[in-house]
N, CA, C and O of each residue as an XYZ file, in Angstrom:
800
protein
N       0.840     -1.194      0.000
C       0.000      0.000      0.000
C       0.873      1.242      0.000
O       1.831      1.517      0.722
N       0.486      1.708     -0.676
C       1.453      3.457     -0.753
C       1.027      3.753      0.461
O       0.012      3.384      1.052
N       2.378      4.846      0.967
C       2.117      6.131      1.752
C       1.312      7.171      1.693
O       0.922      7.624      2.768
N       1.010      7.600      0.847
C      -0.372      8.480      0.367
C      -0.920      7.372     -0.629
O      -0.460      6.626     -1.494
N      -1.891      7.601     -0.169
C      -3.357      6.982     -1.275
C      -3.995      8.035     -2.212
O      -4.800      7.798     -3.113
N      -3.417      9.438     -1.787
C      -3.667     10.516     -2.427
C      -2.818     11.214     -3.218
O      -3.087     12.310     -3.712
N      -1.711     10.567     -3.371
C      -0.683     10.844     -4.487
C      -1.741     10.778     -6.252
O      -2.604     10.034     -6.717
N      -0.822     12.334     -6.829
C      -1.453     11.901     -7.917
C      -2.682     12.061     -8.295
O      -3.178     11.336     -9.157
N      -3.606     13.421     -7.464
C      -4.913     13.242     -7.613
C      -5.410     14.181     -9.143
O      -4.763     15.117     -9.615
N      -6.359     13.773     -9.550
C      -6.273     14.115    -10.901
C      -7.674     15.075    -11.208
O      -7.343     16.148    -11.712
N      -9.095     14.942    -11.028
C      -9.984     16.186    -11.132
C      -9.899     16.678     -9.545
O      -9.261     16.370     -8.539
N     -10.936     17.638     -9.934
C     -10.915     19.117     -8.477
C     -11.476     18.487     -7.481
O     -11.071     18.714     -6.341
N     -12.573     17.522     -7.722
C     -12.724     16.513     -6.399
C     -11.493     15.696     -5.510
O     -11.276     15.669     -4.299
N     -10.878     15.127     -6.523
C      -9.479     14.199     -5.931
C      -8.651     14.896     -5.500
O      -7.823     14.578     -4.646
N      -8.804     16.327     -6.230
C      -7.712     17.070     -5.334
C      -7.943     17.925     -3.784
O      -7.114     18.141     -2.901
N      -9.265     18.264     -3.852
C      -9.799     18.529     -2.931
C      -9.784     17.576     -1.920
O      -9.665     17.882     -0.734
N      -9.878     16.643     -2.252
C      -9.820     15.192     -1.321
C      -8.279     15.151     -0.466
O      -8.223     15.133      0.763
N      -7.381     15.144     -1.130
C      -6.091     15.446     -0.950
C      -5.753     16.049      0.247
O      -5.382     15.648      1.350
N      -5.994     17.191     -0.297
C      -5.873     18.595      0.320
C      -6.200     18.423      1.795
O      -5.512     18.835      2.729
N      -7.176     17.855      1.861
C      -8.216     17.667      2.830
C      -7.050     16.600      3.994
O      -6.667     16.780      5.149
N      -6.829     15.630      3.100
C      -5.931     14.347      3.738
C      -5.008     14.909      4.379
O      -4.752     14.675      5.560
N      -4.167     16.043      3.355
C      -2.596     16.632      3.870
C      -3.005     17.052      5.155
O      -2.413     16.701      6.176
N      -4.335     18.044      5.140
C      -4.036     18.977      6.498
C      -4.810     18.199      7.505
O      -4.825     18.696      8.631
N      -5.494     17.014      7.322
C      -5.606     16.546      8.680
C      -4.473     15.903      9.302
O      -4.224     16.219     10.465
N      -3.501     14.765      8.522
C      -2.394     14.748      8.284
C      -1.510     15.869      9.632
O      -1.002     15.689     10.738
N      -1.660     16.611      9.029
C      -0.614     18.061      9.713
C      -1.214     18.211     11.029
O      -0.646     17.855     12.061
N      -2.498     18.803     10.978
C      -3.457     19.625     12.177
C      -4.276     18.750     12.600
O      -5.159     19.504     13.009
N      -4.720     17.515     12.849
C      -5.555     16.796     12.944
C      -6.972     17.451     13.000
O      -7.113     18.653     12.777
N      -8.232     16.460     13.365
C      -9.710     17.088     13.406
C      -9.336     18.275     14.080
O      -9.147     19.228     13.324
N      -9.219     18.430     14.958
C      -9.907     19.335     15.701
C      -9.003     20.520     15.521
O      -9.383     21.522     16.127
N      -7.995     20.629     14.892
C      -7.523     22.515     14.614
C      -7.874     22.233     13.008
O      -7.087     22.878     12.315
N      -8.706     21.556     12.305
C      -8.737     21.426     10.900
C      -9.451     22.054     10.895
O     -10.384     21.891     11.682
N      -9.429     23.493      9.720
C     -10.114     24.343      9.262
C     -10.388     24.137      7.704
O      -9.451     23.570      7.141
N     -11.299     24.419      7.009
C     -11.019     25.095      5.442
C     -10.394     26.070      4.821
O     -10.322     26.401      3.638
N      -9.883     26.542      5.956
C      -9.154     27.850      5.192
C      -7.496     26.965      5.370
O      -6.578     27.234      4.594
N      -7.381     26.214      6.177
C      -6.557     24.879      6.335
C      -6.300     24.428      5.097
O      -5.349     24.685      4.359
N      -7.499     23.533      4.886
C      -7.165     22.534      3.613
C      -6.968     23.601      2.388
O      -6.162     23.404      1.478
N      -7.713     24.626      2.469
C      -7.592     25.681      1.489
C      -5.445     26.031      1.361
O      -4.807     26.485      0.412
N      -5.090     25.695      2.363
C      -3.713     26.422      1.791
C      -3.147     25.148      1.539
O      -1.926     25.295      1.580
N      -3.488     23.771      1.258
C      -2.886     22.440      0.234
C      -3.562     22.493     -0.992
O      -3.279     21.778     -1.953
N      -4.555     23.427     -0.967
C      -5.300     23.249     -2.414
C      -4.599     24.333     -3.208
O      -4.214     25.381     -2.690
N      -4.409     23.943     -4.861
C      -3.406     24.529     -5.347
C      -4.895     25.640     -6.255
O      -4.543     26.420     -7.140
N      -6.252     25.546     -5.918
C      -6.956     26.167     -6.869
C      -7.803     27.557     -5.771
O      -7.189     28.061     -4.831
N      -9.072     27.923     -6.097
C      -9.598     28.436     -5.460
C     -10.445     27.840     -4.267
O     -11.273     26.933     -4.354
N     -10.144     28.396     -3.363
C     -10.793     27.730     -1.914
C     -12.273     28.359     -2.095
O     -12.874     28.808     -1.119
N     -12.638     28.364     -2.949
C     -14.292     28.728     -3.172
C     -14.808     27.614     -3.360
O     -15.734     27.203     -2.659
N     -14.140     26.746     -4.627
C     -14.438     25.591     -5.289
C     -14.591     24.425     -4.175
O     -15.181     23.363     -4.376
N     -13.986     24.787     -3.021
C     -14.369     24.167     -1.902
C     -15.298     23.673     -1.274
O     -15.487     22.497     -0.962
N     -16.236     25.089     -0.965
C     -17.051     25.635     -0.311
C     -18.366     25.333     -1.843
O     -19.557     25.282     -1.535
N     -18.098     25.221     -2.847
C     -19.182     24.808     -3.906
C     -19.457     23.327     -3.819
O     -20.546     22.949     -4.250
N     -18.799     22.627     -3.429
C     -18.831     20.931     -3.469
C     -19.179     20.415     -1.915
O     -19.584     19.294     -1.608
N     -18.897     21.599     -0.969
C     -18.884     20.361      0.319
C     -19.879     21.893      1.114
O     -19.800     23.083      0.808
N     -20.796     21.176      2.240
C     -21.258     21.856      2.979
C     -20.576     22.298      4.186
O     -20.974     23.236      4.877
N     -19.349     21.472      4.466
C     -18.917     21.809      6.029
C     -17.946     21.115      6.177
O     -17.661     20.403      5.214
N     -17.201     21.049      7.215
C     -15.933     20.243      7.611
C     -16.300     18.508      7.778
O     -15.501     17.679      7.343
N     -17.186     18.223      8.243
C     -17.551     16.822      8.352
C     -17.882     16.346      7.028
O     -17.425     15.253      6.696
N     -18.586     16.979      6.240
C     -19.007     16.430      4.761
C     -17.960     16.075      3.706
O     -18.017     15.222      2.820
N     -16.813     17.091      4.075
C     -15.089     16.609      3.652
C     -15.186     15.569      3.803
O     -15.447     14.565      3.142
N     -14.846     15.951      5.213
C     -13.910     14.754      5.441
C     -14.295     13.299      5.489
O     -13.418     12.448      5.633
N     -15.273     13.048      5.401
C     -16.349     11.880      5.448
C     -15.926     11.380      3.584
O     -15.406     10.398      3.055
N     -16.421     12.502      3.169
C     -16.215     11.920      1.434
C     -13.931     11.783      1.702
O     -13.407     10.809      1.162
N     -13.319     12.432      2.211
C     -12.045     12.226      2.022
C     -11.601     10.536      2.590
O     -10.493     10.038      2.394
N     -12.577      9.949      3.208
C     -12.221      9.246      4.361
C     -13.149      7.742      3.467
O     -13.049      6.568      3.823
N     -13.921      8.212      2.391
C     -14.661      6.980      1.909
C     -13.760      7.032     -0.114
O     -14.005      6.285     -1.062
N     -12.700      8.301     -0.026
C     -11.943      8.059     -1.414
C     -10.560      7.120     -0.786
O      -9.864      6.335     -1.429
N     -10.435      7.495      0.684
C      -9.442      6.229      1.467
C      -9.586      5.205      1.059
O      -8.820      4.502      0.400
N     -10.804      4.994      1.497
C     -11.397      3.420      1.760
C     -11.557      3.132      0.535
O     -12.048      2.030      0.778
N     -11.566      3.193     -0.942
C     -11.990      3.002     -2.027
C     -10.594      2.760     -2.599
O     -10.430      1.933     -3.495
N      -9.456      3.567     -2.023
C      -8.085      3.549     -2.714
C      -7.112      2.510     -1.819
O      -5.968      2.146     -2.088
N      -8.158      2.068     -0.380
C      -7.378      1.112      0.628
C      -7.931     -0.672      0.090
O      -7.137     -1.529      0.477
N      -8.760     -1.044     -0.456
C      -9.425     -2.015     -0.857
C      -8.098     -3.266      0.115
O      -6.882     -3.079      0.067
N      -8.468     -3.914      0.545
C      -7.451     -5.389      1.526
C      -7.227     -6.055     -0.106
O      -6.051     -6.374     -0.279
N      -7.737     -6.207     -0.794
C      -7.177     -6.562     -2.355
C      -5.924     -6.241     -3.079
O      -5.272     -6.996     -3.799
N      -5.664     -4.869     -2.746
C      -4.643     -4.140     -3.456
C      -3.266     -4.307     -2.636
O      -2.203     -3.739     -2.891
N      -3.594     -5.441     -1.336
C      -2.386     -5.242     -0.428
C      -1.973     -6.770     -0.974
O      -1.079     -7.480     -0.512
N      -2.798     -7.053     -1.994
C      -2.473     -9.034     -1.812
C      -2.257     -9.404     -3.552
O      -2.351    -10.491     -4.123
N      -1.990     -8.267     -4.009
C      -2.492     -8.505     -5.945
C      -1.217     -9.440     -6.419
O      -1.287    -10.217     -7.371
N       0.284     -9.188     -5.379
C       1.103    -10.019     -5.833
C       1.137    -12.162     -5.361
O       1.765    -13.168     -5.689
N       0.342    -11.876     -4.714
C       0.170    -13.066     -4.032
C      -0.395    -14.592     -4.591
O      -1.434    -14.417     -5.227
N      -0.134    -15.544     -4.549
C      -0.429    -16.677     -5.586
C      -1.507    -17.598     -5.011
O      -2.185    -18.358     -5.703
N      -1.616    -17.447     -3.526
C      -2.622    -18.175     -2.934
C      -3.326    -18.032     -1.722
O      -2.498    -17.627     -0.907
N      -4.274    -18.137     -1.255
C      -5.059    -17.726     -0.241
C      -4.138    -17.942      0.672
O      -4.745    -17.732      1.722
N      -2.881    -18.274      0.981
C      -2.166    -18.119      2.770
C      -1.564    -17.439      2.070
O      -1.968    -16.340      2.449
N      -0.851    -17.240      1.276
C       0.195    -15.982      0.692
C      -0.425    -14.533      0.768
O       0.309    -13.547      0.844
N      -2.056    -14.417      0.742
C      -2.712    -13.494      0.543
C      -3.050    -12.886      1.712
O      -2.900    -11.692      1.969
N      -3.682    -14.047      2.682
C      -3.711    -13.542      4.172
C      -2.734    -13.032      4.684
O      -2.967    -12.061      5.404
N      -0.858    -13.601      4.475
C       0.187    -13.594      5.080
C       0.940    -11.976      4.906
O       1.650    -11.326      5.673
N       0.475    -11.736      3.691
C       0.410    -10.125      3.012
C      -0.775     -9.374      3.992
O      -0.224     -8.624      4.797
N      -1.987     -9.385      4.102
C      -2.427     -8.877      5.143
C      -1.967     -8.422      6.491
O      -1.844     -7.378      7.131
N      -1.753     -9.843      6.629
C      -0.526     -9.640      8.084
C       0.341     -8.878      8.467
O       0.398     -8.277      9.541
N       1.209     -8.867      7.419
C       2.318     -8.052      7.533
C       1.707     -6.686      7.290
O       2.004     -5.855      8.149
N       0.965     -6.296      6.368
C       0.646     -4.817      6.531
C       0.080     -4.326      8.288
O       0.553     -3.417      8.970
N      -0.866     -5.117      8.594
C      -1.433     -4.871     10.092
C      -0.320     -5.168     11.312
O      -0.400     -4.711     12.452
N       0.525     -5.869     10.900
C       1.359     -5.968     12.450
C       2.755     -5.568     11.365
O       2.845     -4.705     12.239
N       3.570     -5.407     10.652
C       5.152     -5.412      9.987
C       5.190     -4.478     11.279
O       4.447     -3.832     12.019
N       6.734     -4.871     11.050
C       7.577     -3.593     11.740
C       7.847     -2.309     11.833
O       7.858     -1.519     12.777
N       8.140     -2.194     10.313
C       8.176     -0.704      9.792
C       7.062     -0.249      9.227
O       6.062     -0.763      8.726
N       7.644      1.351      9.513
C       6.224      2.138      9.535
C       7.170      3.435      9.176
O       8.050      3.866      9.922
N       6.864      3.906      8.049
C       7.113      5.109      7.541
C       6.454      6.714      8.705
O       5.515      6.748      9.500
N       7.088      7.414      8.446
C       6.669      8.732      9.193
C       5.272      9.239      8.603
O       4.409      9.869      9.214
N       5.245      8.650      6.748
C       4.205      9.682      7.021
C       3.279      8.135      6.959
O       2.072      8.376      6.957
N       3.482      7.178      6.927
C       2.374      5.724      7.297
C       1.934      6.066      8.554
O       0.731      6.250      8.735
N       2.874      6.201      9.613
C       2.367      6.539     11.678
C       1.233      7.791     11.593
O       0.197      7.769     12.258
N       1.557      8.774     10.764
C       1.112      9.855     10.864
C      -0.708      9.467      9.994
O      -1.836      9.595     10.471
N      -0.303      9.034      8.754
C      -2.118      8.620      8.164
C      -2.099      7.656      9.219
O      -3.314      7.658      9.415
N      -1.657      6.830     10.053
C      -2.643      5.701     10.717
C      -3.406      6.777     11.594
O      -4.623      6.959     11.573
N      -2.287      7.602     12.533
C      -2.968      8.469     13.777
C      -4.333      8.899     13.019
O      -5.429      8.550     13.459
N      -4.177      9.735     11.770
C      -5.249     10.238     10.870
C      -6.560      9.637     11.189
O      -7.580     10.084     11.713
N      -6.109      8.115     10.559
C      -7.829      7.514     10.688
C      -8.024      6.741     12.343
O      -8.807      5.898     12.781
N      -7.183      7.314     12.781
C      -7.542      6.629     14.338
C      -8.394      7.722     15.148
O      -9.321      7.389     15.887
N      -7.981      9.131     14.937
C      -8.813     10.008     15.372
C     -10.019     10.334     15.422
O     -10.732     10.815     16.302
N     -10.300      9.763     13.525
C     -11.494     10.234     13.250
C     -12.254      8.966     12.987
O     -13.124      8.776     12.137
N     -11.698      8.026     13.995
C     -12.567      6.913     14.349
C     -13.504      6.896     15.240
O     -14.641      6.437     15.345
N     -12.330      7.864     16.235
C     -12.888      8.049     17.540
C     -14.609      8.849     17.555
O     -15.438      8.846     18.466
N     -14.673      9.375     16.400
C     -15.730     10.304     15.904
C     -17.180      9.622     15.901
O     -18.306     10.115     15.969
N     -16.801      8.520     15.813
C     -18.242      7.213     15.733
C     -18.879      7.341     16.747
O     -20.109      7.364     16.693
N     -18.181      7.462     17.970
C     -18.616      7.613     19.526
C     -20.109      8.420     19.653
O     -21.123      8.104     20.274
N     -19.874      9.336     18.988
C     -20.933     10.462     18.699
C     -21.695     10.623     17.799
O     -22.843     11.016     18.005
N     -21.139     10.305     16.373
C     -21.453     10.316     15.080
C     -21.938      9.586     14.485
O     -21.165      8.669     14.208
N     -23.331      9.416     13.909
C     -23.804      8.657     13.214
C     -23.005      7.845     11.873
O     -22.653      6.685     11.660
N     -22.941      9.074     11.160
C     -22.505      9.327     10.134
C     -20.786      8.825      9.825
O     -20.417      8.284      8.783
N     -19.823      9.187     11.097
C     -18.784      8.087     11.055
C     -19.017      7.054     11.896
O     -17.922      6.541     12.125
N     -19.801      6.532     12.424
C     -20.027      5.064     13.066
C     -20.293      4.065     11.070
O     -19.838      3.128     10.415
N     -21.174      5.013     11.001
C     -21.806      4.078      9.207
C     -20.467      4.001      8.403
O     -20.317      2.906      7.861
N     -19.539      4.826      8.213
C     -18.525      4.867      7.469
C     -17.505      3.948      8.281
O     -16.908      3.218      7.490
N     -17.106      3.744      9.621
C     -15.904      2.566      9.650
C     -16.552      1.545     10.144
O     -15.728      0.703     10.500
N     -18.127      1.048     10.432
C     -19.098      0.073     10.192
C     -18.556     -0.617      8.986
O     -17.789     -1.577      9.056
N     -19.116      0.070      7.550
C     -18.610     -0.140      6.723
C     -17.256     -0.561      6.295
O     -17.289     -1.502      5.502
N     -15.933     -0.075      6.635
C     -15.177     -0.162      6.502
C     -14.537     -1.446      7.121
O     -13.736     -2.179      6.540
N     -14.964     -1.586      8.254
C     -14.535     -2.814      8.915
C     -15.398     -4.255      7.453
O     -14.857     -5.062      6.697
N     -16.856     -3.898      7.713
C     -17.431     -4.968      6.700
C     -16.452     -5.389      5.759
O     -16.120     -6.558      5.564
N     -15.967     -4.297      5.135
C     -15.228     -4.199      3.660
C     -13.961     -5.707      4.526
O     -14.251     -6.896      4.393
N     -13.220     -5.437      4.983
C     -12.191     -6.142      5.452
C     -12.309     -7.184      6.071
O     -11.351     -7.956      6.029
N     -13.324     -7.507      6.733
C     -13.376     -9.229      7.214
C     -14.456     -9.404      6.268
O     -14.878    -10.514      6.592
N     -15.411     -8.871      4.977
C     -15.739     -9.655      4.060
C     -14.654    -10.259      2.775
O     -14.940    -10.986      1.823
N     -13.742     -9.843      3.042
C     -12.487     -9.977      2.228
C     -11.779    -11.064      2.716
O     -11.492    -12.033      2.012
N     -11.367    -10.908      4.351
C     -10.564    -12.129      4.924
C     -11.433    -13.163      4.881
O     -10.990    -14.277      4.598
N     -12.631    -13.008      5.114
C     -13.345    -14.177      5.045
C     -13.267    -15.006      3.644
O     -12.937    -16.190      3.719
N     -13.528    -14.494      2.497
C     -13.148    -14.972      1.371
C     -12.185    -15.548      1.060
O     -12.116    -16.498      0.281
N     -11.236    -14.972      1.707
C      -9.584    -15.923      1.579
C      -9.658    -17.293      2.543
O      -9.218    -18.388      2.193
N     -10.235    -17.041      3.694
C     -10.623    -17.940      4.177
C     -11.281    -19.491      3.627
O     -10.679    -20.562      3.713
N     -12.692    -19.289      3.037
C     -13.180    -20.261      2.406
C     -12.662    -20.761      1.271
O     -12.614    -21.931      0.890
N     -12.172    -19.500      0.622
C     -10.968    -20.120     -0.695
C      -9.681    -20.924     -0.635
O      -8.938    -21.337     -1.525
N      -9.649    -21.016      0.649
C      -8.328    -21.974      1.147
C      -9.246    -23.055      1.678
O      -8.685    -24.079      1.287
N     -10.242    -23.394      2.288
C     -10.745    -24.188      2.839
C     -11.627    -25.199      1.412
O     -11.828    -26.414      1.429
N     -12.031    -24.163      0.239
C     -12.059    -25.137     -0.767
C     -11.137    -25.648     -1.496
O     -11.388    -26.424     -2.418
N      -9.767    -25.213     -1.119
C      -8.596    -25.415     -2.082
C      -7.920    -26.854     -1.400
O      -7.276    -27.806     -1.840
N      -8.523    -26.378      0.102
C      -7.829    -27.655      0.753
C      -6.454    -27.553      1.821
O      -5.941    -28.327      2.629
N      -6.143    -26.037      1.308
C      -4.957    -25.511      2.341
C      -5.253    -25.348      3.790
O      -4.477    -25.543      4.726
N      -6.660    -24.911      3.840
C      -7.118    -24.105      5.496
C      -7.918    -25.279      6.116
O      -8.838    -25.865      5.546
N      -7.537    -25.496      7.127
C      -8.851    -26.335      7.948
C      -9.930    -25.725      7.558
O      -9.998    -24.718      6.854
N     -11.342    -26.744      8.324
C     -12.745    -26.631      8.060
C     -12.772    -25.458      9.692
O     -12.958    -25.740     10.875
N     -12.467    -24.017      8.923
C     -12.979    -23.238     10.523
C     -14.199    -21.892      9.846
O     -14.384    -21.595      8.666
N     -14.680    -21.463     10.752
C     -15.432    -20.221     10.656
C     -15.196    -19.109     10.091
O     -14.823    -18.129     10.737
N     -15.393    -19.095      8.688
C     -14.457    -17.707      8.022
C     -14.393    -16.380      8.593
O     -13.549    -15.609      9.050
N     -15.955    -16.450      8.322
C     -16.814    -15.215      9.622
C     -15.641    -14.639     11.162
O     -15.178    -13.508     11.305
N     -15.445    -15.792     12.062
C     -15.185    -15.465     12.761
C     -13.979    -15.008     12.979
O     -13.690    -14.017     13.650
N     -12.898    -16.085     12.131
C     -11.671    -15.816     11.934
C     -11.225    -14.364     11.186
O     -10.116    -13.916     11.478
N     -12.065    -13.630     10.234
C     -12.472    -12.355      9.492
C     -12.365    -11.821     10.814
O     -11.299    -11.405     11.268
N     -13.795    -11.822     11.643
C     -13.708    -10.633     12.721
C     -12.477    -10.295     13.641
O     -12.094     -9.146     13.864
N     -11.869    -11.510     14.177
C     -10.578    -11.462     15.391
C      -9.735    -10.848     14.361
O      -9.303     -9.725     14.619
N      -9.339    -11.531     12.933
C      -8.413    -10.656     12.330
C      -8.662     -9.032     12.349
O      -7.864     -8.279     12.908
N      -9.601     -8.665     11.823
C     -10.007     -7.069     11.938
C      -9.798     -6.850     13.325
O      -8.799     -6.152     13.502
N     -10.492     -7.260     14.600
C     -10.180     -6.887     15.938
C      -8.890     -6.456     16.206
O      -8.760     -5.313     16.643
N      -7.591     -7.377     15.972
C      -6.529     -6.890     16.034
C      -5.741     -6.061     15.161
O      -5.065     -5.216     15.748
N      -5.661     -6.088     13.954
C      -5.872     -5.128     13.149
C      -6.228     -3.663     13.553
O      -5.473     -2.727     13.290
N      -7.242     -3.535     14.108
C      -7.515     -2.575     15.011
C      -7.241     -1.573     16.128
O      -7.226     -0.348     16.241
N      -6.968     -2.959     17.136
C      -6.423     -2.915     18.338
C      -4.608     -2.407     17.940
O      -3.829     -1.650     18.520
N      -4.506     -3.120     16.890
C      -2.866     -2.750     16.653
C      -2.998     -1.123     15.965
O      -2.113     -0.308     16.225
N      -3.841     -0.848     15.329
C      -3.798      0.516     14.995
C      -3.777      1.991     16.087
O      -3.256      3.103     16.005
N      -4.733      1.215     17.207
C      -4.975      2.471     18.419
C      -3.326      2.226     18.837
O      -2.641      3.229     18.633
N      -2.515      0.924     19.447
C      -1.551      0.838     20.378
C      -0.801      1.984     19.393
O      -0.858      3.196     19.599
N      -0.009      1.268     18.155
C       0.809      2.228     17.262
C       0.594      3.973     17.061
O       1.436      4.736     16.587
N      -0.444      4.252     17.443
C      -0.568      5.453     17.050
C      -0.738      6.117     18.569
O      -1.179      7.265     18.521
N      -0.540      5.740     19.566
C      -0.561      6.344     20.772
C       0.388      5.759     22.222
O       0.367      5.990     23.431
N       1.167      4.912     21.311
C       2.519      4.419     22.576
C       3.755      4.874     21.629
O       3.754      4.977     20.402
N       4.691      5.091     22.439
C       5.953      5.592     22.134
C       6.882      4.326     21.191
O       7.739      4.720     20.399
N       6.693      3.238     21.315
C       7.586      2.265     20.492
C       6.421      1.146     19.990
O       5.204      1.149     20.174
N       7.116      0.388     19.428
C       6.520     -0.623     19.134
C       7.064     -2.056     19.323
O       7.100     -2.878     18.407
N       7.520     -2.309     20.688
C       8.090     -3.269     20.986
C       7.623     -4.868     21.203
O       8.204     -5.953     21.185
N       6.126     -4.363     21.439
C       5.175     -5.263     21.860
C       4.949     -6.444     20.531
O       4.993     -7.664     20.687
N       4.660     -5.605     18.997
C       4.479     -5.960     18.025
C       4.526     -7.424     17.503
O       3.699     -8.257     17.133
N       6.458     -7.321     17.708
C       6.471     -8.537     17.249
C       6.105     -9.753     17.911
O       5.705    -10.723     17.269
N       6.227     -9.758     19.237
C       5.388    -10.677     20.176
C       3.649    -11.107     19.639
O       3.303    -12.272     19.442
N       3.013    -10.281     19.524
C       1.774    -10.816     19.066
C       1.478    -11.030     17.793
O       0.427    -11.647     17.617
N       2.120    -10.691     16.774
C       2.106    -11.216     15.306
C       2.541    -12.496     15.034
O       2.441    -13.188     14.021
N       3.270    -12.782     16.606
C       3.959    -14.262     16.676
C       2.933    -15.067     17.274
O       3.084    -16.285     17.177
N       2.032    -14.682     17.806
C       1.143    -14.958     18.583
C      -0.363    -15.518     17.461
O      -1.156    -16.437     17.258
N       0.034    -14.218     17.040
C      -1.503    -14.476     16.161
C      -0.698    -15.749     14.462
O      -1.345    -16.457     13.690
N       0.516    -15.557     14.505
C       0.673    -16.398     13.543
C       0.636    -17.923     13.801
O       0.789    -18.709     12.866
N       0.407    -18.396     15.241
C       0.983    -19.687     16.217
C      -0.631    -20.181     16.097
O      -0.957    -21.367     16.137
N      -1.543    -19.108     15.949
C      -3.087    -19.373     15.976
C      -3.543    -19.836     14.647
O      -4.098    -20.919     14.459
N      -3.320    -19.089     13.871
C      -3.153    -19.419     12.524
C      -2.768    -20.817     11.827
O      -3.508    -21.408     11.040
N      -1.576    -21.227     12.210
C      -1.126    -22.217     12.150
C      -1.828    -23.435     12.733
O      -2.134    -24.484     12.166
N      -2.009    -23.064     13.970
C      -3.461    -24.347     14.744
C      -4.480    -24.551     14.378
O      -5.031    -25.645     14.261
N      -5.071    -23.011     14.031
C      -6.805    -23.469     13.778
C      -7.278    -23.278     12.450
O      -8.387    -23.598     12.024
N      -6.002    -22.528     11.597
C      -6.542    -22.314     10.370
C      -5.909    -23.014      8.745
O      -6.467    -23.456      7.740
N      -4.346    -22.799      9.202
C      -3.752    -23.387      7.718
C      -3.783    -24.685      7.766
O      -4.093    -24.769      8.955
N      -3.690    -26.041      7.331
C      -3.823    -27.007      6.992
C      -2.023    -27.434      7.391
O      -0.928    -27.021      7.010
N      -2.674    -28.802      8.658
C      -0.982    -28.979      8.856
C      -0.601    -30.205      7.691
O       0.560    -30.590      7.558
């Protein structure tokens, strides 16, 4: 997965989208202004204010051109088989390294996760988003289990714990000072894997 998903944006929507990404990026929600994203936008900050009603309506559409440019597909396209595909998953949710500006978009969508708490409107959007990703692992799941690689287990469920940690690894990384813990539970969750899911 690239470091920006917003590299490269090409009409006044995508760039607006951008724009939007950089300065939460920088200022997070809560000092994010439009006159903000207005100084990453290379056009008129009117054209802004013509497409979107408000700061949430951004960032909501900036946060569902994410999710459209994040697809769990695009992390596995080199991959030859449903454990090669999951195993690529893996490593994106627990690897080691983590680029400055990767820590910085994770904090991004960790913030404005937190937004669900309150928000209808982002509860429906990482609702969604989660769906998107254990309907995906799950698929790799049964596609190994018809191939003959994966034991007979619960795609469903094995989908959800994967996203759970996935998760859980996104809040620790973006709000503890190291990441020491990491490799311990990727070892952990790979020891599970190995028991209940790949085919010994």
């Amino acid at each position: 997965m690239s470091d920006n998903p917003f590299e490269n944006p090409s009409g006044t929507r995508e760039k607006i989208l951008a724009a939007t990404a950089e300065s939460l990026r920088k200022h997070g929600y809560a000092d994010l202004t439009i006159n903000k994203i207005g100084n990453e936008f290379e056009k008129s900050q009117s054209l802004i204010h013509h497409h979107y009603d408000g700061k949430d309506d951004l960032i909501l559409d900036t946060l569902q051109q994410f999710l459209k440019q994040s697809h769990p597909k695009s992390f596995t396209e080199d991959a030859n088989n449903p454990q090669e595909q999951l195993a690529d998953l893996i490593e994106i949710f627990f690897g080691q390294s983590l680029s400055e500006r990767r820590q910085k978009l994770l904090a991004m969508v960790f913030e404005l996760r937190t937004r669900a708490i309150h928000s209808e409107d982002y509860r429906e959007h990482f609702s969604q988003s989660d769906s998107m990703f254990e309907e995906y692992i799950a698929s790799l799941i049964q596609e190994g289990m018809n191939d003959g690689v994966f034991q007979s287990c619960n795609p469903s469920t094995v989908a959800a714990m994967t996203t759970l940690l996935a998760n859980g690894a996104l809040v620790r990384r973006t709000t503890r000072d190291n990441d020491d813990w990491i490799d311990d539970v990727r070892k952990e969750f790979q020891r599970y894997l190995e028991q209940c899911v790949y085919e010994n």
